[in-house]
C-alpha positions in Angstrom: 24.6 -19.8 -65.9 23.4 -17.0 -68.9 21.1 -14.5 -67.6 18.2 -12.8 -67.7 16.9 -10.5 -70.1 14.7 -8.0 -67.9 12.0 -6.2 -69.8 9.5 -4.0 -69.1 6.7 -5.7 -68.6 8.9 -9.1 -67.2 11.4 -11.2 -68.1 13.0 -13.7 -70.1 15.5 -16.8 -69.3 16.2 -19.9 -71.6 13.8 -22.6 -71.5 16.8 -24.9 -71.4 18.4 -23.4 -67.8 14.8 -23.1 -66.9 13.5 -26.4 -68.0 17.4 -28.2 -66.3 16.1 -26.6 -62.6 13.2 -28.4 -63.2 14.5 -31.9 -64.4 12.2 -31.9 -67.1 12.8 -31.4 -71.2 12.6 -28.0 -72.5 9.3 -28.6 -74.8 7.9 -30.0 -71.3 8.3 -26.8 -69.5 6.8 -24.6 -72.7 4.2 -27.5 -72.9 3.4 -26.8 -68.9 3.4 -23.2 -69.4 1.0 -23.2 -72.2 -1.4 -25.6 -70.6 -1.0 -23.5 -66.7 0.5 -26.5 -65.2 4.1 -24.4 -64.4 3.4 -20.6 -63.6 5.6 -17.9 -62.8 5.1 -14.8 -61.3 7.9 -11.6 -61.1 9.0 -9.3 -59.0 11.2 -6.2 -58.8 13.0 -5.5 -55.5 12.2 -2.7 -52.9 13.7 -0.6 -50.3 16.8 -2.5 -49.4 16.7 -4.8 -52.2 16.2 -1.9 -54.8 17.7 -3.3 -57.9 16.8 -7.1 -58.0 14.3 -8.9 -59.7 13.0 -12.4 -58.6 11.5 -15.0 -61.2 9.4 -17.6 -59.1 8.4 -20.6 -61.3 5.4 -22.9 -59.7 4.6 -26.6 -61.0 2.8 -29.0 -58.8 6.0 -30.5 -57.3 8.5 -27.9 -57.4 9.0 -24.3 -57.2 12.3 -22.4 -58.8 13.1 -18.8 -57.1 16.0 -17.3 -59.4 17.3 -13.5 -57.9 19.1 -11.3 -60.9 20.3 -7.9 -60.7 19.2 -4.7 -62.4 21.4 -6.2 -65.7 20.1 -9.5 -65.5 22.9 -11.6 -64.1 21.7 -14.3 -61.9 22.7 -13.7 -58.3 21.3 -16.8 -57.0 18.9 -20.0 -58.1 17.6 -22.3 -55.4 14.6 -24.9 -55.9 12.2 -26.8 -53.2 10.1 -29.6 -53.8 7.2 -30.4 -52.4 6.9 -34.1 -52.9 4.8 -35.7 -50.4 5.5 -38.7 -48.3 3.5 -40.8 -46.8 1.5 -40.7 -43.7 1.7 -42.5 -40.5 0.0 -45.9 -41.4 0.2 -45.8 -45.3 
């Protein structure tokens, strides 16, 4: 899996990796970032996990949680979904 390009400010990752974690297209991901429907928010690691960042991506179904180290190699990638099922009696 390539990495991550840390930045100051952030980060970067291919739309393509990102895009396959969400089973979507590439132009649908940068389509749902542009219009706020898939967000993301970033963090850098503290006290005992000094030296990782996490990339958490948020769409209405899914969220992606992506842990690099300090170079940017991904350390792990997991995703949950959040489809609902029906209630008792639907």
């Amino acid at each position: 899996m390539p990495g991550i390009d840390l930045q100051q400010d952030g980060a970067r990752i291919d739309a393509a990796v990102l895009a396959r974690a969400f089973g979507i297209s590439a132009d649908d991901l940068r389509q749902g970032m542009r219009d706020g429907t898939i967000t993301s928010r970033f963090e850098r690691g503290a006290g005992k996990d000094a030296g990782t960042v996490r990339l958490i991506f948020f769409s209405s179904s899914r969220r992606i949680r992506i842990t690099a180290n300090a170079s940017g190699r991904i350390l792990s990638c997991g995703a949950l979904d959040f489809a609902r099922s029906p209630g008792p009696g639907s």
